[in-house]
Backbone and ligand atoms as CSV (ligand in chain L), in Angstrom:
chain,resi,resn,atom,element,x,y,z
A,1,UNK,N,N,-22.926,-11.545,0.524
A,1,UNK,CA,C,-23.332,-10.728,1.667
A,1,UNK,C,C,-23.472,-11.598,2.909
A,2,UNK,N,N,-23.305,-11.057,4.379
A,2,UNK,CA,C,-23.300,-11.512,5.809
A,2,UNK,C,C,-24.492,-12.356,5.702
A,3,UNK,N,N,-24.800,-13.020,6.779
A,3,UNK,CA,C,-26.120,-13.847,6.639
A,3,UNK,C,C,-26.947,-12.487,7.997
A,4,UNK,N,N,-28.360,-11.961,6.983
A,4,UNK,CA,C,-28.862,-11.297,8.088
A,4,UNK,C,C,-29.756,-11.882,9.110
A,5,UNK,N,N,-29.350,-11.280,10.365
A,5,UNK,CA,C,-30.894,-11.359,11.459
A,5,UNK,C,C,-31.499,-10.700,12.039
A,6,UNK,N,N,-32.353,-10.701,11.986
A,6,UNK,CA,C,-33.746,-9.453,12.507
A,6,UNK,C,C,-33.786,-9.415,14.064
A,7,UNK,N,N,-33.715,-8.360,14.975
A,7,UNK,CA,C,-33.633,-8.863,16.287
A,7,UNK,C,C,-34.820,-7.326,16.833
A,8,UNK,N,N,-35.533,-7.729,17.824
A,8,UNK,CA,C,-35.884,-6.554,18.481
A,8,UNK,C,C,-34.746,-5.943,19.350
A,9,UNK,N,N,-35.645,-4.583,19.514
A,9,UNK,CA,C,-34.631,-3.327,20.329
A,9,UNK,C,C,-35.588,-2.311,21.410
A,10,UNK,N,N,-35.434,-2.536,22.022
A,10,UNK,CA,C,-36.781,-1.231,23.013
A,10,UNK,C,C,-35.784,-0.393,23.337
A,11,UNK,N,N,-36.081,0.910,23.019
A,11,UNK,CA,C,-35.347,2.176,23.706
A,11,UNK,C,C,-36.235,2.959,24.231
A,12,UNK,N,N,-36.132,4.363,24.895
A,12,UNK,CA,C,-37.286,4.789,25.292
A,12,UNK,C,C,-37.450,6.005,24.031
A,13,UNK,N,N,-39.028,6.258,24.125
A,13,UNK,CA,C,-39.276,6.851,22.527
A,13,UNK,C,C,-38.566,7.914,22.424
A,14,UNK,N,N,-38.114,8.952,23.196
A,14,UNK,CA,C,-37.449,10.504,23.272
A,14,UNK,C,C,-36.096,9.854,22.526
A,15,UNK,N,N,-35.705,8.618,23.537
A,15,UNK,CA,C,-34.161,8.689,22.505
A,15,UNK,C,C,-34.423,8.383,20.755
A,16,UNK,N,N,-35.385,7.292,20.342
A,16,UNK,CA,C,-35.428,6.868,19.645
A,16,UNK,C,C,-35.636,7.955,18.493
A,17,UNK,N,N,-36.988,8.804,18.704
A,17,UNK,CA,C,-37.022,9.903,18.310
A,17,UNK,C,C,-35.679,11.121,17.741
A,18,UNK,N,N,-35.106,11.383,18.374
A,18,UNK,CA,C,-33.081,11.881,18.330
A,18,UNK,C,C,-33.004,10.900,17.364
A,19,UNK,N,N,-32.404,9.558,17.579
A,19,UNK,CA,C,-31.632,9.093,17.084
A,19,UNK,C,C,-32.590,9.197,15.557
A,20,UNK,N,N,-33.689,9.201,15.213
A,20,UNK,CA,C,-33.971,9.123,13.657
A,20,UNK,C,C,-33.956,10.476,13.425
A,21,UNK,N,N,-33.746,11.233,14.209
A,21,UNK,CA,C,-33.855,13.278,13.496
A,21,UNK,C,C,-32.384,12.755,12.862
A,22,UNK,N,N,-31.522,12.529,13.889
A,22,UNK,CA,C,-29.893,12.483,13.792
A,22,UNK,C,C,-29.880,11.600,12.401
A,23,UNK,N,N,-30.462,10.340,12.209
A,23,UNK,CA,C,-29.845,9.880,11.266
A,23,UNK,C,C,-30.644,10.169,9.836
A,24,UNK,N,N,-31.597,10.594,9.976
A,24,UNK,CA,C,-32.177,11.682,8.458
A,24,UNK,C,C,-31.223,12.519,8.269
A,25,UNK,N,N,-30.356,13.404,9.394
A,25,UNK,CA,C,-29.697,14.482,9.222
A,25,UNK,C,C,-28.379,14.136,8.351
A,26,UNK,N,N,-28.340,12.574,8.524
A,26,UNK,CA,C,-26.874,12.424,8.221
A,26,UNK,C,C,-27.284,10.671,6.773
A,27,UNK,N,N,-28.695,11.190,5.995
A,27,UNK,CA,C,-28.711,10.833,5.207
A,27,UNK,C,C,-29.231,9.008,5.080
A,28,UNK,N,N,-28.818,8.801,6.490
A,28,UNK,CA,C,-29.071,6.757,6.242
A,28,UNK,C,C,-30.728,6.854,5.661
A,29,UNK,N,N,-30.514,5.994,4.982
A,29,UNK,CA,C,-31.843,5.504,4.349
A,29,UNK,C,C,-32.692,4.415,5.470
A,30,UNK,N,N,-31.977,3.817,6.190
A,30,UNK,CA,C,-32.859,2.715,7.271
A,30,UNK,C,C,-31.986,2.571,8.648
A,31,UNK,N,N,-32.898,2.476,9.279
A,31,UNK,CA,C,-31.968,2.605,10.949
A,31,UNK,C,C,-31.196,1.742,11.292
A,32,UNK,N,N,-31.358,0.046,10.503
A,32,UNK,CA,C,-30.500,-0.910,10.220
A,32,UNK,C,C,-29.306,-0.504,9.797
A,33,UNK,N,N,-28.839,0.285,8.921
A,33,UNK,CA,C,-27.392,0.609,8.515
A,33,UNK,C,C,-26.882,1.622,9.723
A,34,UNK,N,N,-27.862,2.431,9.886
A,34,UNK,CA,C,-27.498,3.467,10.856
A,34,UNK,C,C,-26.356,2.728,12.256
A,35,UNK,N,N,-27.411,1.953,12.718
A,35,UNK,CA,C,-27.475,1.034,13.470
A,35,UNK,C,C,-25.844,-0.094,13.603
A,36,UNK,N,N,-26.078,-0.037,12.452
A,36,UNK,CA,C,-24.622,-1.417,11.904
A,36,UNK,C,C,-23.240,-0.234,12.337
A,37,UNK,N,N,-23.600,0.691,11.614
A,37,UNK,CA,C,-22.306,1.754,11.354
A,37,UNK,C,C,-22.140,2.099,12.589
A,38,UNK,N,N,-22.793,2.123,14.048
A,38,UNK,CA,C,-22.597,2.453,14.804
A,38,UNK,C,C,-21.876,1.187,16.136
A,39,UNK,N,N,-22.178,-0.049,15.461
A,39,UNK,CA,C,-21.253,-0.704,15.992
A,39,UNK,C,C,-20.165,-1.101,15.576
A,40,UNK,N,N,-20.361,-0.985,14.286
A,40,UNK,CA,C,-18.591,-1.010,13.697
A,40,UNK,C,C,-17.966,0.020,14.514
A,41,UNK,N,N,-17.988,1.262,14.907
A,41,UNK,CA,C,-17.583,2.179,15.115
A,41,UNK,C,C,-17.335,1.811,16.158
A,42,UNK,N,N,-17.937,1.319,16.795
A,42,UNK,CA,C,-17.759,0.897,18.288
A,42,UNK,C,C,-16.212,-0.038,18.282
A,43,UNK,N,N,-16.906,-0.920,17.480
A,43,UNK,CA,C,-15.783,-2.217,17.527
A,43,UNK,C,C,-14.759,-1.838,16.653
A,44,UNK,N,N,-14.335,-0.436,16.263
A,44,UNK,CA,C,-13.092,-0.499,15.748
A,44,UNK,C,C,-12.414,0.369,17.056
A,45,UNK,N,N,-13.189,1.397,17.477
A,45,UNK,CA,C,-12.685,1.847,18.732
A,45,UNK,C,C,-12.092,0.847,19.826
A,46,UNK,N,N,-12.933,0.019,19.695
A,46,UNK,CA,C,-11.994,-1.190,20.432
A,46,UNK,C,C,-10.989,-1.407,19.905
A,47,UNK,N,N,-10.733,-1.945,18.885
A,47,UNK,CA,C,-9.525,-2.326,17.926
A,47,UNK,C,C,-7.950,-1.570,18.426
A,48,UNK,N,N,-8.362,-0.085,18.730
A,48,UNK,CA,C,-7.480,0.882,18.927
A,48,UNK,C,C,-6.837,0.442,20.312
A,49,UNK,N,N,-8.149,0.359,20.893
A,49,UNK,CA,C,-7.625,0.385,22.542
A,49,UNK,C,C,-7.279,-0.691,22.726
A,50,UNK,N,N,-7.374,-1.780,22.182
A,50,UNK,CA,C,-6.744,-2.926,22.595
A,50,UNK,C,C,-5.725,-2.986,22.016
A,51,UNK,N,N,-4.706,-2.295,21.176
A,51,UNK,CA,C,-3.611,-2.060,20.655
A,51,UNK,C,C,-3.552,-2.985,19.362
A,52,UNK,N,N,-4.707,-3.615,18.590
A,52,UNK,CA,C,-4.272,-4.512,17.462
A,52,UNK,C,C,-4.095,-3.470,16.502
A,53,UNK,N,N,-3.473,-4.428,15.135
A,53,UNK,CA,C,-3.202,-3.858,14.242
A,53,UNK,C,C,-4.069,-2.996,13.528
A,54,UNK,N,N,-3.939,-1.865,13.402
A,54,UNK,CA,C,-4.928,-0.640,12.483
A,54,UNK,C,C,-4.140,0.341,11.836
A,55,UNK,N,N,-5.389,0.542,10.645
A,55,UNK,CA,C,-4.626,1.392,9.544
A,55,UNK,C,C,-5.663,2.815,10.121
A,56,UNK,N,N,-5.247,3.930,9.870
A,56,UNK,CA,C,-5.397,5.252,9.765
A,56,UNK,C,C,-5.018,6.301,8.398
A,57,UNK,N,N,-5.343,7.451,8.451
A,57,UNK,CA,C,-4.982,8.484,7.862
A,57,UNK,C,C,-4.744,9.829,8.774
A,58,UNK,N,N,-3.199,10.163,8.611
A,58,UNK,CA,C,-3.234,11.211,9.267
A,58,UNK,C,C,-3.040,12.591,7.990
A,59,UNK,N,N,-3.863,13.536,8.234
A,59,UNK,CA,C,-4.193,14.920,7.185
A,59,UNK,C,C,-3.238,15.992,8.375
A,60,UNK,N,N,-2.480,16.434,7.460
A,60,UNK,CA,C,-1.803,18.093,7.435
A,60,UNK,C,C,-2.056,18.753,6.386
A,61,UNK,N,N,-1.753,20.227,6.946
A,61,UNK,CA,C,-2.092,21.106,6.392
A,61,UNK,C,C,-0.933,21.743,6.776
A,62,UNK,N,N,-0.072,22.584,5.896
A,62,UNK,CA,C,1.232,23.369,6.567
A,62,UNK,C,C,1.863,24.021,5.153
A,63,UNK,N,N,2.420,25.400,5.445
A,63,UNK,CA,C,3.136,26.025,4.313
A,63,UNK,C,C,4.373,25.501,3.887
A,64,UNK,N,N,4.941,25.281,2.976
A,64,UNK,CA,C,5.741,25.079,2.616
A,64,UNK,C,C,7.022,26.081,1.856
A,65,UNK,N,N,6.633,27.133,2.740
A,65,UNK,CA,C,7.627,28.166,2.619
A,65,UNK,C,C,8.525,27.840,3.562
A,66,UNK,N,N,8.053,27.356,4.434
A,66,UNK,CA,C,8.864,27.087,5.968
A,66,UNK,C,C,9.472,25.670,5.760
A,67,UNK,N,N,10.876,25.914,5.303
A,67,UNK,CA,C,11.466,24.930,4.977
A,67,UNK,C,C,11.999,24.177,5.877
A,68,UNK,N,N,12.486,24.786,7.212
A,68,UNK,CA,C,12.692,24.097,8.169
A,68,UNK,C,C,11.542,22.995,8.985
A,69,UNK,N,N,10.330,23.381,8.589
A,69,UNK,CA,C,9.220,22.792,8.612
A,69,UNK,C,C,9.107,21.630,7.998
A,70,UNK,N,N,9.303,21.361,6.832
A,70,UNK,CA,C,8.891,20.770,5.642
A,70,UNK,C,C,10.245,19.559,6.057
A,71,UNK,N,N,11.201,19.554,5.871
A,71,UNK,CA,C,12.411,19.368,6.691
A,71,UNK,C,C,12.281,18.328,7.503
A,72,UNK,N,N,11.729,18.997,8.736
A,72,UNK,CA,C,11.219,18.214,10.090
A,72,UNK,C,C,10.101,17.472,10.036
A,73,UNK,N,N,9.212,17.536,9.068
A,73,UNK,CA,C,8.123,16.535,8.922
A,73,UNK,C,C,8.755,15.430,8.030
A,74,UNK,N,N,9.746,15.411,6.961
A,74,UNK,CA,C,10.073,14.425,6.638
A,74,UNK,C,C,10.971,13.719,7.557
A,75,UNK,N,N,11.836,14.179,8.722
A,75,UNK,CA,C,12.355,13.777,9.468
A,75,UNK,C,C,11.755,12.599,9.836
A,76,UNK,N,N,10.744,12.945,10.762
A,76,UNK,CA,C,9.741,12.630,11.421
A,76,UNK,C,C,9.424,11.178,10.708
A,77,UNK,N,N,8.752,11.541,9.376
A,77,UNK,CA,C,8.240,10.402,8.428
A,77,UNK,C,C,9.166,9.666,8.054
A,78,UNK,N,N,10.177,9.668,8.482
A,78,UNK,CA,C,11.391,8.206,8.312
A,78,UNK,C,C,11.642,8.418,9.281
A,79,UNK,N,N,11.770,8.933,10.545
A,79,UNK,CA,C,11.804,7.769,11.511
A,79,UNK,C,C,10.884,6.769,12.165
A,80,UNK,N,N,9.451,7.502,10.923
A,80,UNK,CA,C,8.128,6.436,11.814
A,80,UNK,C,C,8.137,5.297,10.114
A,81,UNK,N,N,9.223,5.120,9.197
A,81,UNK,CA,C,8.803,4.807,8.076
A,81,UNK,C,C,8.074,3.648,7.854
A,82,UNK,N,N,8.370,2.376,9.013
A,82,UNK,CA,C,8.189,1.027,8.800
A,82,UNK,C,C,6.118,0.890,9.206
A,83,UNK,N,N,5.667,2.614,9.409
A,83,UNK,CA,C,4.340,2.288,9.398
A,83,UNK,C,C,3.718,3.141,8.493
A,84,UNK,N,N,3.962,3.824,7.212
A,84,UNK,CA,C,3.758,4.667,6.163
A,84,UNK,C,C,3.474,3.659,5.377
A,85,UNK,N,N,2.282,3.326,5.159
A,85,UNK,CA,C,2.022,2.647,3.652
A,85,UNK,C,C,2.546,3.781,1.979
A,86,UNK,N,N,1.617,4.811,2.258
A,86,UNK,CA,C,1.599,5.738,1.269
A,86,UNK,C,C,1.444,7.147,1.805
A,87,UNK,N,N,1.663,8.287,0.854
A,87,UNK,CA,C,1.420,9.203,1.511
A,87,UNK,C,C,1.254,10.785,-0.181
A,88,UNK,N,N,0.573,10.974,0.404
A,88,UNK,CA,C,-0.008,11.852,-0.924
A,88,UNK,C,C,0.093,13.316,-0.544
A,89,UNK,N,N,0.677,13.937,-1.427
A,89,UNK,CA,C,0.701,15.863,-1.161
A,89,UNK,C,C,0.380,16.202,-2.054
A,90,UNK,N,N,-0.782,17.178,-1.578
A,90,UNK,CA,C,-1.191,18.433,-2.277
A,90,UNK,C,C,-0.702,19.485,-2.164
A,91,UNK,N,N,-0.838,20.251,-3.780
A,91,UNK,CA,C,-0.541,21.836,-3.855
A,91,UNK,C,C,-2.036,22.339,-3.506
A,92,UNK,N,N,-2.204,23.002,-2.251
A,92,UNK,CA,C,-3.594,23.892,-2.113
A,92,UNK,C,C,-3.371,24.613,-2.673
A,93,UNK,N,N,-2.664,25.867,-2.632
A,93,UNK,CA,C,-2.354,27.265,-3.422
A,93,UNK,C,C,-0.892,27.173,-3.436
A,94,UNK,N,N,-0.691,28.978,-3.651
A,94,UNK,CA,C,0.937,29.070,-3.814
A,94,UNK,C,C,1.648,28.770,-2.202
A,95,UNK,N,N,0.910,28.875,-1.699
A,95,UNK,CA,C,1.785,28.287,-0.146
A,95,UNK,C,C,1.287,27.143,0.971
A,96,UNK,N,N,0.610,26.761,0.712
A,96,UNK,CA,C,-0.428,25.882,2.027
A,96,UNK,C,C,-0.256,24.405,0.579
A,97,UNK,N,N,-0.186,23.054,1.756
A,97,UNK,CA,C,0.241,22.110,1.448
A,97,UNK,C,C,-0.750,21.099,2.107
A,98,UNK,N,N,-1.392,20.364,1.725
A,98,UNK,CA,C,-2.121,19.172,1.933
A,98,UNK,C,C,-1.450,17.880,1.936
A,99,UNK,N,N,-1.341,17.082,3.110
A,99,UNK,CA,C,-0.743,15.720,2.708
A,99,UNK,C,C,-1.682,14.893,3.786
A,100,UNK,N,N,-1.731,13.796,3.364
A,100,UNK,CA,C,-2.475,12.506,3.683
A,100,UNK,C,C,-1.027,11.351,3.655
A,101,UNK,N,N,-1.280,11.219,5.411
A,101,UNK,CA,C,-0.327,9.762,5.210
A,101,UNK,C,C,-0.970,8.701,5.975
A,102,UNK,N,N,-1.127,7.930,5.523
A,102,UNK,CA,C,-1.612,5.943,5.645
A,102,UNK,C,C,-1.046,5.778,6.438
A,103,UNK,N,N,-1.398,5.286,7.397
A,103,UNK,CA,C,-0.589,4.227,8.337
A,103,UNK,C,C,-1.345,2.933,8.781
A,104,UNK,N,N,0.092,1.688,8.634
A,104,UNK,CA,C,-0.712,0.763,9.617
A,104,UNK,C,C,0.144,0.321,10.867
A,105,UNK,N,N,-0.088,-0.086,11.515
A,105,UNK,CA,C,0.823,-0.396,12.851
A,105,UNK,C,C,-0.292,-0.732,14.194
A,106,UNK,N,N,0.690,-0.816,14.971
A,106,UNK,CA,C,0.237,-0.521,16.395
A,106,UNK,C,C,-0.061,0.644,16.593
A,107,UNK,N,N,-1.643,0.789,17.558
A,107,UNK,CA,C,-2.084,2.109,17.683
A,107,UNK,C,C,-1.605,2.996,18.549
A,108,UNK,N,N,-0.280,2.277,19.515
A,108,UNK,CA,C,0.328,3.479,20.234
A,108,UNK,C,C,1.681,4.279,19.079
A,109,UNK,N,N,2.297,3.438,18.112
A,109,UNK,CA,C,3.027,3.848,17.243
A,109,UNK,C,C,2.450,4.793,16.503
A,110,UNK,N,N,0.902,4.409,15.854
A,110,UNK,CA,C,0.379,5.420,15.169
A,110,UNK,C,C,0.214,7.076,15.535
A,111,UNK,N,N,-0.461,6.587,17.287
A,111,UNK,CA,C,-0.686,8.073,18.047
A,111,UNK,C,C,0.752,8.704,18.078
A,112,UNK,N,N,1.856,8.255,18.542
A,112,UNK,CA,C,2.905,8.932,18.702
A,112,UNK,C,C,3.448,9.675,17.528
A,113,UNK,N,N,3.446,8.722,15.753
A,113,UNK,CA,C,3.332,9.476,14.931
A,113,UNK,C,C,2.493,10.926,14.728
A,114,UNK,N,N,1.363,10.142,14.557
A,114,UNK,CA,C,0.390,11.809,14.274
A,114,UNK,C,C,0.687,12.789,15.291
A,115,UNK,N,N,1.228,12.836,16.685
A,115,UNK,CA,C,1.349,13.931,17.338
A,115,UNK,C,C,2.261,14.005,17.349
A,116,UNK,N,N,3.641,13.186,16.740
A,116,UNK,CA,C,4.569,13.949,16.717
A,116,UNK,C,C,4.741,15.101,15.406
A,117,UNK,N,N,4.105,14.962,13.853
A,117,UNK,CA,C,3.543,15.392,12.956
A,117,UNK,C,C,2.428,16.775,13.106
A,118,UNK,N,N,1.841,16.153,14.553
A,118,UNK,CA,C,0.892,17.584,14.468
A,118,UNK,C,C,1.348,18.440,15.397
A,119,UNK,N,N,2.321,18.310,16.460
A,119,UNK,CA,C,2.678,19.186,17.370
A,119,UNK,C,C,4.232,20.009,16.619
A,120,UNK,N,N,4.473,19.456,15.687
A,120,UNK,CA,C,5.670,20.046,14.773
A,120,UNK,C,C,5.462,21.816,14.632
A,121,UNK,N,N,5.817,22.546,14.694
A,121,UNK,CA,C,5.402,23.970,15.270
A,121,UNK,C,C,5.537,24.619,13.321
A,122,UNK,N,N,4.623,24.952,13.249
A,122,UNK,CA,C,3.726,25.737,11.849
A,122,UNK,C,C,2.736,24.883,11.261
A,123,UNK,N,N,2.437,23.631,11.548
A,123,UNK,CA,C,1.386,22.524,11.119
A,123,UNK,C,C,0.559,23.544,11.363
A,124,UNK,N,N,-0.459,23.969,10.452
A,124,UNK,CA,C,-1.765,24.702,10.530
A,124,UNK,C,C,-3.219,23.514,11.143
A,125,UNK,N,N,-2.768,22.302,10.765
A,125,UNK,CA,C,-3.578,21.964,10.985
A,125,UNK,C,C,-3.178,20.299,11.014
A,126,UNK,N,N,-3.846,18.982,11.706
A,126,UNK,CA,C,-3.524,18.043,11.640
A,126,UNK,C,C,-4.173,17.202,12.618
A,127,UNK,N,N,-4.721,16.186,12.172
A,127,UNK,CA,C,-5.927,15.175,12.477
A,127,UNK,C,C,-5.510,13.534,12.280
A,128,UNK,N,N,-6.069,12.801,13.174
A,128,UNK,CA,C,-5.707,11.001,12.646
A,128,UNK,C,C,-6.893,11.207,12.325
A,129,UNK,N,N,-7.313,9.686,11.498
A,129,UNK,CA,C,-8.342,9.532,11.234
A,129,UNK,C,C,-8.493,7.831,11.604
A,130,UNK,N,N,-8.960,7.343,12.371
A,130,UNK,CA,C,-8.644,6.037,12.729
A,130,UNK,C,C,-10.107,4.719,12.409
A,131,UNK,N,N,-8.736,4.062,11.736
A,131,UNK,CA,C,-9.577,2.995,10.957
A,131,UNK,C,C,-9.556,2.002,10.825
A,132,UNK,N,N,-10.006,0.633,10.346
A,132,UNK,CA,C,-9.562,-0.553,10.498
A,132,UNK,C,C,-9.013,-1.176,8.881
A,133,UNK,N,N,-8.457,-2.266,9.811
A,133,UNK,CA,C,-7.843,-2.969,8.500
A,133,UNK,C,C,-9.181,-4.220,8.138
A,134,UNK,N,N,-10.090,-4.062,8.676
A,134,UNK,CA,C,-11.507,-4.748,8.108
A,134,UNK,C,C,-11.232,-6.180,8.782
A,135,UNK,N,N,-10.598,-6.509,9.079
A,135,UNK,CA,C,-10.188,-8.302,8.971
A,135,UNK,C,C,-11.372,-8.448,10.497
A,136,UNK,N,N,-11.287,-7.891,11.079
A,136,UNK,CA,C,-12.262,-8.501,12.540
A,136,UNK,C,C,-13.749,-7.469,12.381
A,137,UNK,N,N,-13.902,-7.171,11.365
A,137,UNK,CA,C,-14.723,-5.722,11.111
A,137,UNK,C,C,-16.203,-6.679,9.841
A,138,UNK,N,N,-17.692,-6.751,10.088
A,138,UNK,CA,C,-17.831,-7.522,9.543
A,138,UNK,C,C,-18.482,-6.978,8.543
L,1,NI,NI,NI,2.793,21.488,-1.756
């Protein structure tokens, strides 16, 4: 494990107050993790904007009756192939399709993927999920 250090923090009590409703709400056991998770978050958001290397998950949702659909998203996914680690599909029911695809790359390659994937016309639905590859992440 990291080597820890204890540091003070003054906020004013109203925020401080929020921020522990918020993080009971969302389960942290100590405001230290709360706390941590919120600068990772920070510092991977950086990660993005400074264009280094990051992995993601982008989630669709789309029927697969619509073959011309189905079609054009694999299109899509080989011409972005050299940043597809993996990519996983679900059967939701008899028509609606779940897939999860990995990516790592540059984060303007990534964005251009996922919106070219989510603006594909019958995508019901479609989200990045942006993440790090841990290496500058502590
Ligand atoms: Ni399917």
């Amino acid at each position: 494990m990291a080597d820890l250090v204890r540091f003070g923090v003054s906020l004013e009590k109203e925020l401080l107050t929020k921020f522990d409703k918020h993080i009971k709400e969302k389960n942290y056991a100590t405001r230290s993790k709360a706390i941590g998770d919120l600068i990772r978050e920070n510092l991977i958001k950086k990660e993005w904007v400074e264009g280094k290397e990051v992995v993601g998950a982008i989630t669709l949702v789309y029927n697969h009756h619509r073959r011309e659909l189905v079609n054009r998203l694999t299109d899509v996914e080989h011409n972005f192939h050299q940043l597809i680690i993996s990519s996983q599909h679900v059967h939701l029911d008899e028509a609606n399709c779940l897939e999860i695809v990995v990516v790592k790359g540059k984060p303007k390659e990534i964005d251009k993927l996922a919106q070219s994937l989510k603006s594909t016309k019958g995508v019901k639905h479609g989200s990045l999920t942006m993440a790090t590859t841990g290496k500058g992440i502590a």
